[in-house]
C-alpha positions in Angstrom: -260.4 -139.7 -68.6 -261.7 -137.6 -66.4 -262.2 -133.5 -67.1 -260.4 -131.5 -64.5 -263.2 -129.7 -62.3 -263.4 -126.0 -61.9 -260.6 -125.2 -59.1 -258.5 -127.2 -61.1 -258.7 -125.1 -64.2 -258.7 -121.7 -61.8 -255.2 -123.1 -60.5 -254.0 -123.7 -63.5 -255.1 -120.1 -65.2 -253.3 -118.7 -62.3 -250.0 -120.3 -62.5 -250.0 -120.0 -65.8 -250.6 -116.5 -65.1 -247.9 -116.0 -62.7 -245.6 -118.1 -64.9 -246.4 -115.8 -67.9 -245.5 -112.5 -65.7 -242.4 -113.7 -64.2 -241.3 -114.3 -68.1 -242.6 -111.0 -68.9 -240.9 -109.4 -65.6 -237.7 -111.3 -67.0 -237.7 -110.5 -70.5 -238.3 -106.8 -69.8 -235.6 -106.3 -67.2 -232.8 -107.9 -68.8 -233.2 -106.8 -72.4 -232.4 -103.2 -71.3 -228.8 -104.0 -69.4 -228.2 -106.7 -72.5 -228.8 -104.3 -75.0 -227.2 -100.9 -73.5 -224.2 -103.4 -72.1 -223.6 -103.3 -76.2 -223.9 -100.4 -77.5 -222.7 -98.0 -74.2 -219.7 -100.6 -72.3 -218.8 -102.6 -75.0 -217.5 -99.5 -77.9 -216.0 -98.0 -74.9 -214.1 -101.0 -74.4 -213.2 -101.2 -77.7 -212.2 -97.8 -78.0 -209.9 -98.1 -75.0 -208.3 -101.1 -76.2 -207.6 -99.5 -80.3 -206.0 -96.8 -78.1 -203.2 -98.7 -76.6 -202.1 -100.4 -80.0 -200.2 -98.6 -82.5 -201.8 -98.0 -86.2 -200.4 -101.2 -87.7 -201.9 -103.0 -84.9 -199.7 -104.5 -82.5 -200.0 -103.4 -78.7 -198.1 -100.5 -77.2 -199.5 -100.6 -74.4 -199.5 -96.4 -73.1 -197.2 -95.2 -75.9 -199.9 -93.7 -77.8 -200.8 -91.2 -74.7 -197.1 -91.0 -73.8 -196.5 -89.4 -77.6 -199.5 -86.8 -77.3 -198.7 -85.6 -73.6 -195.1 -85.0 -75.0 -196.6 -83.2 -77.9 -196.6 -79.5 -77.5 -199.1 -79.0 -80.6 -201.1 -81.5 -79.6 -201.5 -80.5 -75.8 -202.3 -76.9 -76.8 -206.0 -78.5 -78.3 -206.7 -79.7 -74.9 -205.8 -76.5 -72.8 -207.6 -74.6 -75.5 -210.6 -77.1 -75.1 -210.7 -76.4 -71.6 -210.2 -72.6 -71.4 -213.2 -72.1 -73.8 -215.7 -74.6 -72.6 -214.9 -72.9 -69.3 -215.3 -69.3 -70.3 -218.3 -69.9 -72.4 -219.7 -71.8 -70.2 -219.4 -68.7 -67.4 -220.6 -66.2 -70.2 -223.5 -68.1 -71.5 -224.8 -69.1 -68.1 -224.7 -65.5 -66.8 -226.6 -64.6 -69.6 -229.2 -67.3 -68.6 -229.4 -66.7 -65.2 -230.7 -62.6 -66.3 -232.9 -64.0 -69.0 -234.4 -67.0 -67.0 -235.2 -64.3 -64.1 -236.9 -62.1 -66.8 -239.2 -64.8 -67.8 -240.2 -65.9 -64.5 -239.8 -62.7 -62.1 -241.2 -60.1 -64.1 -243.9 -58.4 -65.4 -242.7 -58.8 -69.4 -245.1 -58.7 -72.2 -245.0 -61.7 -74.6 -242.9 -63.6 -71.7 -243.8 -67.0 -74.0 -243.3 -65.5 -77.0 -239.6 -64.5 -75.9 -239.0 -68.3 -74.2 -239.6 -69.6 -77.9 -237.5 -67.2 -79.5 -234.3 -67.1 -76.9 -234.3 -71.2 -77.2 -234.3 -70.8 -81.2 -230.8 -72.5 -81.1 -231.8 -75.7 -79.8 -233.7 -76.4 -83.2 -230.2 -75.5 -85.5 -227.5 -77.7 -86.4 -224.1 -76.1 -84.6 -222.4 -75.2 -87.6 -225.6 -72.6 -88.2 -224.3 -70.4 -84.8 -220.7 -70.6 -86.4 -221.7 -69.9 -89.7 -223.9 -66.6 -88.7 -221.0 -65.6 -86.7 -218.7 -65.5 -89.9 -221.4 -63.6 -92.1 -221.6 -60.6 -89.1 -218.0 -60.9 -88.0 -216.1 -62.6 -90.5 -213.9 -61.0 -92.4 -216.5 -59.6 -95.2 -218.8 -59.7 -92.4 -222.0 -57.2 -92.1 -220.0 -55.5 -88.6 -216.6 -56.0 -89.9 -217.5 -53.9 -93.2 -219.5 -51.6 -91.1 -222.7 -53.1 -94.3 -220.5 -52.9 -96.9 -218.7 -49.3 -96.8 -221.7 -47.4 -95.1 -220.6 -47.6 -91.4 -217.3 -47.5 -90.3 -216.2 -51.4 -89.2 -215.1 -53.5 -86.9 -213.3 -56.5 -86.9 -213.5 -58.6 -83.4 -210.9 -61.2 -84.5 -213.4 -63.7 -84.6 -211.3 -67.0 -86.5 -209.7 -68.1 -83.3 -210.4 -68.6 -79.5 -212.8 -65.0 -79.7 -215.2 -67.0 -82.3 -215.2 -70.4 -80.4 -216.2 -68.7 -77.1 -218.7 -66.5 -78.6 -220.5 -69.3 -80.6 -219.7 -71.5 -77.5 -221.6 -69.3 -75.2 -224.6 -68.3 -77.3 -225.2 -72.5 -78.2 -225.0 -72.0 -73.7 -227.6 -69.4 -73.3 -230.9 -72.0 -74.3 -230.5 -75.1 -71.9 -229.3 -73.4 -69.2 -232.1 -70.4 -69.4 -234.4 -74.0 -69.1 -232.1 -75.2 -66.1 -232.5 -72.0 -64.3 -235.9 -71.1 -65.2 -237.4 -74.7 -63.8 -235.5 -73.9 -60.4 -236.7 -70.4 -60.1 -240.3 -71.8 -60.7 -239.9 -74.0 -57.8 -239.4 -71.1 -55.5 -242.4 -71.0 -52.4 -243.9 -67.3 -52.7 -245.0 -68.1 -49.3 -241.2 -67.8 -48.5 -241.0 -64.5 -50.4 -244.4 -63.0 -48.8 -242.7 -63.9 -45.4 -239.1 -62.2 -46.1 -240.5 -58.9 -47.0 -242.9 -58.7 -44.3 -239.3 -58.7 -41.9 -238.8 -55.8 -43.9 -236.1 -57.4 -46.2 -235.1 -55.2 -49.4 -235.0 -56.3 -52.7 -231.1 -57.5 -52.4 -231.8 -59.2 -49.2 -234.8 -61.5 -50.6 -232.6 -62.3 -53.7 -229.6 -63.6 -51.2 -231.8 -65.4 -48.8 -234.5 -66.6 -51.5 -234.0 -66.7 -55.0 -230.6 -67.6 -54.8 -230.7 -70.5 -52.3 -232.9 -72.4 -54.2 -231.5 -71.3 -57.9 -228.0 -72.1 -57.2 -228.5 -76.0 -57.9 -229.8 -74.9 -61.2 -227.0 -72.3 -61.9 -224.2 -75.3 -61.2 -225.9 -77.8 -63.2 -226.2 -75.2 -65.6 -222.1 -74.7 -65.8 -221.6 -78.0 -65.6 -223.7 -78.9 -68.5 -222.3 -75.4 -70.7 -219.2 -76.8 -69.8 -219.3 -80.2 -71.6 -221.5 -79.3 -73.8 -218.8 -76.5 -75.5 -215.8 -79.2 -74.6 -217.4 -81.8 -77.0 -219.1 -79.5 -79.6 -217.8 -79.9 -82.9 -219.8 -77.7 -85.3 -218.6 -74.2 -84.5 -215.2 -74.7 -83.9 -214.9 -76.4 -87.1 -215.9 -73.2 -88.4 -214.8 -70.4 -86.5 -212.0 -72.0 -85.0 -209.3 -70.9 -87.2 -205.6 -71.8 -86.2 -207.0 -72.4 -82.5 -207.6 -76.3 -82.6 -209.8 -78.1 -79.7 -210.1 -81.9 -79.4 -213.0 -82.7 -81.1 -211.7 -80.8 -83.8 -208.3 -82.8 -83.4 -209.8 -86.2 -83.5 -211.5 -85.6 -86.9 -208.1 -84.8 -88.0 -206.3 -87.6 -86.7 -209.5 -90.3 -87.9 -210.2 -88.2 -91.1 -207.5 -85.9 -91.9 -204.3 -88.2 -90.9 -206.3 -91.9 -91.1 -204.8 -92.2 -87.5 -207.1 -94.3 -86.3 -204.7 -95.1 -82.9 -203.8 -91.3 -82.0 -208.0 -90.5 -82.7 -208.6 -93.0 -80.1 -206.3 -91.7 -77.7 -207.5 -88.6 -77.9 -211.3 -89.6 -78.0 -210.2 -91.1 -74.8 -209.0 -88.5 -72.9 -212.0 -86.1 -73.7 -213.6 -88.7 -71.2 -211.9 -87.9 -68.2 -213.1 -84.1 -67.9 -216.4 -84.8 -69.2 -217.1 -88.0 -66.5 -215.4 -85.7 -63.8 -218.3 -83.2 -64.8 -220.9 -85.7 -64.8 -220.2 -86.9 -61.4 -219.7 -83.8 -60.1 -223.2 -83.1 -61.5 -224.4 -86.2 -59.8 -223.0 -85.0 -56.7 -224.8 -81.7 -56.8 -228.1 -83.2 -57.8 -228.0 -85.2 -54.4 -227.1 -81.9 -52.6 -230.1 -80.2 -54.4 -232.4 -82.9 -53.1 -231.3 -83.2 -49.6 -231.3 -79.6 -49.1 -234.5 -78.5 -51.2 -237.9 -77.2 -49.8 -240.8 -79.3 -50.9 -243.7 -78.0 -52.2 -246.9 -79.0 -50.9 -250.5 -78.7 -51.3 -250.4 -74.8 -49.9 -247.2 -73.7 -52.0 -248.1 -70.8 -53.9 -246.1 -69.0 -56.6 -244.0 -65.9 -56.2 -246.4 -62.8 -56.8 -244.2 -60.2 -58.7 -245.1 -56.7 -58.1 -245.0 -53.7 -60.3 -241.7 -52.2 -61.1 -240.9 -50.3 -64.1 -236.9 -49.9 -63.6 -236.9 -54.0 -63.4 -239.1 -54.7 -66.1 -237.3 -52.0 -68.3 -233.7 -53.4 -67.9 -234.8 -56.7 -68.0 -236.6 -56.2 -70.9 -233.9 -54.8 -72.9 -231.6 -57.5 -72.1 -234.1 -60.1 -73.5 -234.9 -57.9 -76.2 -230.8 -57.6 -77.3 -230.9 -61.6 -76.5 -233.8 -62.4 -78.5 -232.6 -60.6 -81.6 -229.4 -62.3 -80.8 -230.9 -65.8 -81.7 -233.2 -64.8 -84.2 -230.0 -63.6 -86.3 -228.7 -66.9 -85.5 -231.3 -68.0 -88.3 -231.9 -65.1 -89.7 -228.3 -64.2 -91.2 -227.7 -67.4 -92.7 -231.0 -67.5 -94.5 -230.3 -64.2 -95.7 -227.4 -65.4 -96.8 -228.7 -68.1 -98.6 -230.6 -66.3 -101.3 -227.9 -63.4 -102.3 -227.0 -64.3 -105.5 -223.0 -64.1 -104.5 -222.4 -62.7 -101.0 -221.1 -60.2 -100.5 -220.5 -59.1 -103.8 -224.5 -58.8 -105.4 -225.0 -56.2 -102.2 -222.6 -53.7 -103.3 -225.7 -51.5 -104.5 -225.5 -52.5 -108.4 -227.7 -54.8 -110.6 -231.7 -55.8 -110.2 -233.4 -57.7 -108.0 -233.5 -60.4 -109.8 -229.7 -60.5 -109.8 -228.8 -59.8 -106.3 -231.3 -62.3 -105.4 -231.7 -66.3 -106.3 -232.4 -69.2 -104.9 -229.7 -71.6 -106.3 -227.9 -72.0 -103.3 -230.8 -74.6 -102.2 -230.3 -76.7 -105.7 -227.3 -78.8 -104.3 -226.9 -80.7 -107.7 -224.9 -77.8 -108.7 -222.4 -78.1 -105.2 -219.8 -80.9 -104.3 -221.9 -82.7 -101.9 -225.5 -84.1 -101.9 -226.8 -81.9 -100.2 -230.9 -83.2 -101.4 -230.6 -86.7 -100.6 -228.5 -85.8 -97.5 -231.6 -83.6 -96.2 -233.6 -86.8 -97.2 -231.7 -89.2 -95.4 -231.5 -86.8 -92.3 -235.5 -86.6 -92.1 -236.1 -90.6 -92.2 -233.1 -91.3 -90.2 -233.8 -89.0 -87.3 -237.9 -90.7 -87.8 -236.5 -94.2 -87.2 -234.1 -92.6 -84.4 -237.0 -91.1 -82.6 -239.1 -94.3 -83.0 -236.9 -96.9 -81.9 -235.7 -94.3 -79.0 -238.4 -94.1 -78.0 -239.5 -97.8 -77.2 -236.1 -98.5 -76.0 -236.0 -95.6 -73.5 -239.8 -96.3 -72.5 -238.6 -100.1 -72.0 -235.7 -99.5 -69.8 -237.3 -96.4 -67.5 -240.7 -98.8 -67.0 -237.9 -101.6 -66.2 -236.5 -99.6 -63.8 -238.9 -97.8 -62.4 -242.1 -100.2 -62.4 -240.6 -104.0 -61.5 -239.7 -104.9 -58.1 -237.4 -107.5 -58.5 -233.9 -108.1 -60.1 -232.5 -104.9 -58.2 -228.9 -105.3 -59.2 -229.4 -106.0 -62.6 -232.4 -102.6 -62.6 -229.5 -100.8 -61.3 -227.0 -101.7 -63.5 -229.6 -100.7 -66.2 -230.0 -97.1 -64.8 -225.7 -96.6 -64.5 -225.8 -97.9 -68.5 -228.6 -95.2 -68.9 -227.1 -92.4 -67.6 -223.7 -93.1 -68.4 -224.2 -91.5 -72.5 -224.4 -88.0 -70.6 -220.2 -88.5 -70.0 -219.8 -89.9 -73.2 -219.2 -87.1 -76.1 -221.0 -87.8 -79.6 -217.5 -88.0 -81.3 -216.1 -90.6 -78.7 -219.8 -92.3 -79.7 -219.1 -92.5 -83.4 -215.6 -93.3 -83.6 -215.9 -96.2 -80.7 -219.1 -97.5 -83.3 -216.4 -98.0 -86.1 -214.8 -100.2 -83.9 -218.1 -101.8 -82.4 -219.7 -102.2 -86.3 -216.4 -102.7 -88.5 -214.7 -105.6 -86.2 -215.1 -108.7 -88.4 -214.7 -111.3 -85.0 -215.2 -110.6 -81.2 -212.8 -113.1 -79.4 -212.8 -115.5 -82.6 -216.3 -115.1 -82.8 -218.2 -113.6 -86.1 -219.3 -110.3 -85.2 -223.2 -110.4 -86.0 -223.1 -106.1 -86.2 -220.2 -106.3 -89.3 -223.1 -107.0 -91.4 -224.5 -103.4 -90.7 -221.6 -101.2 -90.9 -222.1 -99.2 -94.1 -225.8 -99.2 -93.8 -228.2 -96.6 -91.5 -228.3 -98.8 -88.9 -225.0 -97.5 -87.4 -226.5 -94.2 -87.1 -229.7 -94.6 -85.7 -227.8 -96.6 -82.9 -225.3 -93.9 -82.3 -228.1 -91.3 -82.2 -230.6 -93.0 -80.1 -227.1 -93.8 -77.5 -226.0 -90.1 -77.8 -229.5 -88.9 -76.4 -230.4 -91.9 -74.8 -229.8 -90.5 -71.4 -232.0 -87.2 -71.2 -234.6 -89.1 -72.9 -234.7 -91.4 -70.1 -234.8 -89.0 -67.2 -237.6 -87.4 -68.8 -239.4 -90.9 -69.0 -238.7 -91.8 -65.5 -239.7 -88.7 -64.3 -243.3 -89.2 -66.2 -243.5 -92.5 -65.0 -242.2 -91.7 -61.2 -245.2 -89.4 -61.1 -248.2 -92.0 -62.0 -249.9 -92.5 -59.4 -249.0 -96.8 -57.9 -252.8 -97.3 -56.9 -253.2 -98.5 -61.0 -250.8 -100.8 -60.3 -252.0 -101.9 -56.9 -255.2 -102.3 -57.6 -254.7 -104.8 -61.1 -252.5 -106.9 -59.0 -255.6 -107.3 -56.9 -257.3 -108.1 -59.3 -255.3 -110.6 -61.5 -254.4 -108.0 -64.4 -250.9 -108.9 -66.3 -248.4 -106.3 -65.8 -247.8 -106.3 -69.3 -251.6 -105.5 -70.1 -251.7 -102.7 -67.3 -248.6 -101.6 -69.0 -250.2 -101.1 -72.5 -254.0 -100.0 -71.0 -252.9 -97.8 -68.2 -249.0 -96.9 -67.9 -248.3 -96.2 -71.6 -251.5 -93.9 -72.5 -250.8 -91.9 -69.6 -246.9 -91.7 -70.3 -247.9 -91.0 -73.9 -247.4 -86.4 -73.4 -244.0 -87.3 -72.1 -243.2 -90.0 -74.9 -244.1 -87.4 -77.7 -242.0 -84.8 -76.1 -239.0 -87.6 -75.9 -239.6 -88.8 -79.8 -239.3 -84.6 -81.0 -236.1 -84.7 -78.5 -234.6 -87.2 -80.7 -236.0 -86.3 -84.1 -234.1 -82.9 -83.4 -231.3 -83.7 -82.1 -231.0 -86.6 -84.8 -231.1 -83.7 -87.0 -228.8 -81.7 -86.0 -226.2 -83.8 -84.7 -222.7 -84.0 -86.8 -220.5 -85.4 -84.2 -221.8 -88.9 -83.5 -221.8 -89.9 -87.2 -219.1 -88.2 -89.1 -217.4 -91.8 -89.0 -220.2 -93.5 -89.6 -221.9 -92.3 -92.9 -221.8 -93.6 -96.4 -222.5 -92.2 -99.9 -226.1 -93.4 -99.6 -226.7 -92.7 -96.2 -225.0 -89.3 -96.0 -227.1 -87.1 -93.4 -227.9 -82.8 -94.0 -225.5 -82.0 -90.6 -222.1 -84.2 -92.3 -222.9 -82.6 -95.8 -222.6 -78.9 -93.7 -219.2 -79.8 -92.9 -218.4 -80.9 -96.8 -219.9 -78.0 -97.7 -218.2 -75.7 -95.4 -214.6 -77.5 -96.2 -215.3 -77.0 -99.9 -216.1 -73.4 -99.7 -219.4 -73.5 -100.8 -220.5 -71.3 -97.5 -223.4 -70.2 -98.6 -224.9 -73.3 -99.9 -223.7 -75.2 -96.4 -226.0 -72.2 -94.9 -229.0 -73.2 -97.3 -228.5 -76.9 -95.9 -228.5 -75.6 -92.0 -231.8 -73.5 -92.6 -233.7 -76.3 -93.9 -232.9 -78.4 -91.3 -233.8 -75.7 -88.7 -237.0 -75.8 -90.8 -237.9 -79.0 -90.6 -236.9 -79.2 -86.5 -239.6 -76.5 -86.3 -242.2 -77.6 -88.1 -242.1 -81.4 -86.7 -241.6 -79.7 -83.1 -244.9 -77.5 -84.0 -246.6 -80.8 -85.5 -245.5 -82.8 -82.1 -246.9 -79.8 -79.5 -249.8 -79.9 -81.4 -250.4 -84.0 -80.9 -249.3 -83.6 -77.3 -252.0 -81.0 -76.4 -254.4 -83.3 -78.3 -252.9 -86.0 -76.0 -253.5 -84.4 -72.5 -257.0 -83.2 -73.6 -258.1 -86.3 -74.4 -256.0 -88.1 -71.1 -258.2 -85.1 -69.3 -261.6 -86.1 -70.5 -260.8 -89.5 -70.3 
C-alpha cells in the first residue's frame, strides 16, 4: 500500500482542521441557548402553568388571578409595591444625580475615597439597611430616644411605608451614583470649553451640556431603582410593618400559608411591571445610542475650574451621604457587641458587661447561623466560578462566531431576559423546575438535585447572569478583531486563539464578573428562600430566621460578617485584577 504523499496529508490536516472547528463553532453556540432555554424559559413556564391550577392540583385555568384582583388585602401589596419602588426610586436617584456630579465635576478632596464609601451598600445583605434603620429609628432607636434620655426624640414612624421608602432609596443611591457617574464621564470638555466661550453661564452649560448627555443615565437609573425596590425583599421584611409589598406576600403565601398556587400567581404578576421596565429600558438605551456624541481620538475631559460655593455644598452633601452609608454598617456592628441593646447603655455596669461578643456564637441562637456563613462562602465560590465560565461561554458565542445568527440571538434574548425576572420569581419557579418528579412522562434528570446546593448555585448564577454578561461582552466587543483575523490566516483553531489570546486579555473583566457574583451570591435572600435545606442553609436566609425569631442583634452579627467577607474578597479580587492588567501591559 502505498503512503499518501505530502499534499495528501496537508489536505487531510486541513479538513480535519475545518471539521474540528465547525464542531467546536457548534458545540459552543448551541450549549449556551440549550442550557439558558432550561434554567431562564423553562421555570418560567412552569411557574406560569402552577399558577393556573388550584393547590390540589387540577386546572382553573385564570381563577387563581381572578381571586387576588377581587381581593382588597391582597391588591393593597401591589399598589403599595408600586408607590414605594416609585418614590424611592425618585429620592434615591436625585440623591445620585448630586453625588455622581460631586465626584466627577468638582474639585473634592478624597473624591475615591468618598466613591468607596457612598457604594458601601452594594457589599451588605438588604436586611443590614433595614436592620440599621430600626436601631436609629426604631422604636428604642438612637433618634427616637434622642441616645437614651439625653436628647429630646424623635420618632419618624418608620414600621410602615416611611421605613420601606427610606431603606428603599438609600439601597438606590449606589448603582445609580455608578449609572450617572459613567454618563457624566462621557461628557466632551471640548463641548463645555465651546459653550462658555458664547458666554453661557453656569445654568446654561448644565441645560445644554451636562444634562443632554446625563439624562440616559438618570432614566436608566429610575428605571433600575424602580425594579430594584419592587422586587427587594430584605428590608421590607424588616421595616415593613403592617404595610405588605409583593415580595413580601409571596413568602407568605409559599412559606407562611403553603400556598404554593396563590405564590405563583402572585410571583407572576410582579413580571409584568418589572418586563415593562426592562423594555422600556431597552428602549432608552437605543435612544441613548442613536442620539450620543462619540468620543474620538481628540475628546478631552471636562476641565473643572475653581469654585469654593460648589465645592462647599457639594461637599457637604457627600459628607451627610457618606456617613449615611457608613452607619449602614456601622450601627449594626455596634449593635452586635452590646451585651443587651438597648438596655447595657443606660450608663450602669463595666465594660465588660455592656460589652460582649456572644452575639457572633450562633450555637446559642435558633438558627445556624456558623455553618450558614460557611455554606454562604463556598456556595457564592462555586456561584462565581461556574458564572463565570458560563457567562464567558455565551458572550464569546455571541459576540465572536459568525454563523448560527438566529440561534446567537436567541442566546442574547435568554441572556438578558434574568434582568425582568425578580430573584423571588427565580427561586420559587426553581421548586417547580427541581422538585417535578416527570416532564411530559419523562423522569426529570434535575429531581435528583433538589435538596442539595446545586439549586442555588443555578438560581444565583441565573439571577446575575445578565449584568455579568453585558460586562463580558462589553470586554470582549472591545478586543481588537485583527487577533482574530490574522490566526484565521494563518490556520490557528478558534478554540486555541480563544484560550491563548481572547481569554488572557478578557481575564480584568472576568475577575471583576466572578467578585460580582461572589457578592451578590452573598448577599442575595430572595432567589433561595425556597430553595435551602438544613445542610445547605446560606448566612442571608439565616438573617431572616434570625430576624423572625427576635434575635435582632445576633441577625445583625450575621449581616456584618457577610459585609466582611464581600469586602475583603472584593479587596483580594482588585488586588489580582491590577496584577492582571500590569502583567497584560508588559506583556
Amino acid at each position: 500500500m502505498s503512503r499518501p504523499n505530502v499534499s495528501e496529508q496537508v489536505n487531510r490536516e486541513e479538513y480535519l482542521a475545518r471539521w474540528g472547528e465547525r464542531i467546536f463553532e457548534r458545540i459552543i453556540g448551541t450549549l449556551p441557548v440549550v442550557v439558558l432555554g432550561m434554567f431562564v424559559a423553562l421555570p418560567v413556564l412552569l411557574l406560569v402553568e402552577r399558577s393556573l391550577r388550584a393547590e390540589t392540583g387540577e386546572w382553573v385555568g385564570w381563577a387563581n388571578y381572578a381571586r387576588y384582583f377581587s381581593s382588597a388585602s391582597l391588591m393593597s401589596a401591589a399598589v403599595n409595591s408600586v408607590l414605594t419602588a416609585g418614590l424611592a426610586s425618585v429620592i434615591g436617584v436625585g440623591v445620585a444625580f448630586v453625588l455622581a456630579y460631586a465626584l466627577v465635576r468638582s474639585r473634592l478632596w478624597g473624591r475615591g475615597v468618598w466613591r468607596q464609601v457612598l457604594l458601601i451598600p452594594l457589599y451588605a445583605p438588604t436586611m443590614l439597611v433595614g436592620l440599621a434603620l430600626v436601631y436609629v429609628f426604631g422604636r428604642q432607636g438612637l433618634v427616637t430616644q434622642g441616645l437614651f434620655g439625653r436628647l429630646p426624640g424623635v420618632d419618624i414612624g418608620l414600621y410602615g411605608f416611611v421605613g420601606i421608602v427610606i431603606a428603599e432609596a438609600l439601597m438606590v443611591v449606589a448603582p445609580a451614583t455608578l449609572m450617572i457617574s459613567n454618563a457624566l464621564l462621557g461628557i466632551d470638555g471640548r463641548l463645555d470649553e465651546a459653550a462658555r466661550s458664547m458666554g453661557a453661564g453656569p445654568l446654561r452649560r448644565f441645560m445644554s451640556v451636562t444634562w443632554p448627555a446625563a439624562k440616559f443615565g438618570v432614566l436608566g437609573g429610575l428605571l433600575a431603582g424602580f425594579v430594584l425596590c419592587f422586587t427587594d425583599f430584605g428590608a421590607p421584611k424588616v421595616v415593613g410593618g403592617m404595610t405588605t409589598v409583593l415580595p413580601v406576600q409571596v413568602y407568605q403565601q409559599v412559606v407562611g400559608q403553603q400556598n404554593l398556587a396563590m405564590g405563583s400567581t402572585v410571583a407572576v404578576l410582579m413580571l409584568v411591571p418589572v418586563v415593562a421596565c426592562f423594555a422600556l429600558r431597552q428602549a432608552l438605551q437605543r435612544s441613548a445610542r442613536a442620539g450620543e456624541v462619540t468620543l474620538d481620538g481628540r475628546s478631552v475631559p471636562i476641565r473643572t475650574r475653581p469654585s469654593r460655593l460648589r465645592d462647599a455644598l457639594l461637599g457637604l452633601a457627600v459628607l451627610v451621604a457618606g456617613v449615611a452609608m457608613l452607619l449602614v454598617v456601622a450601627v449594626p456592628a455596634f449593635v452586635s457587641v452590646v451585651n443587651n441593646w438597648p438596655y447595657s447603655l443606660s450608663g450602669k455596669g463595666t465594660w465588660a458587661s455592656v460589652f460582649t461578643l456572644r452575639h457572633f456564637d450562633f450555637s446559642e441562637t435558633s438558627a445556624v447561623g456558623g455553618s450558614a456563613l460557611w455554606n454562604s462562602v463556598w456556595i457564592a465560590a462555586v456561584s462565581a466560578v461556574v458564572g463565570t465560565v458560563a457567562v464567558f461561554v455565551t458572550a464569546y458565542a455571541v459576540e465572536k462566531l459568525r454563523g448560527m445568527g438566529a440561534v446567537r440571538s436567541a442566546s442574547h434574548v435568554l441572556a438578558m431576559a434574568p434582568l425582568a425576572m425578580p430573584g423571588l420569581v427565580i427561586g420559587l419557579a426553581y421548586v417547580f423546575l427541581f422538585n417535578r418528579p416527570e416532564f411530559l412522562g419523562v423522569a426529570n434528570p434535575l429531581s435528583g438535585f433538589y435538596g442539595t446546593a446545586v439549586p442555588l448555585v443555578v438560581a444565583n448564577v441565573i439571577h446575575f447572569f445578565s449584568v455579568a454578561y453585558l460586562t463580558t461582552l462589553v470586554a470582549l466587543r472591545q478586543q481588537d478583531r485583527a487577533f482574530e483575523e490574522v490566526g484565521a490566516s494563518m490556520g490557528v483553531p478558534r478554540w486555541r486563539l480563544m484560550g491563548t489570546v481572547t481569554l488572557p486579555v478578557s481575564l480584568p473583566a472576568l475577575i471583576d464578573v466572578a467578585t460580582y457574583l461572589f457578592v451578590n451570591s452573598m448577599c442575595t435572600v430572595s432567589a433561595v428562600i425556597f430553595l435551602y435545606s438544613p445542610g445547605t442553609i446560606t448566612a442571608s436566609v439565616a438573617v431572616v430566621g434570625l430576624e423572625d425569631a427576635g434575635e435582632q442583634q445576633a441577625a445583625a452579627a450575621l449581616c456584618v460578617l457577610i459585609f466582611g467577607v464581600n469586602v475583603t474578597v472584593a479587596a483580594v479580587a482588585q488586588g489580582v485584577r491590577a496584577l492582571a492588567v500590569r502583567v497584560r501591559t508588559v506583556d
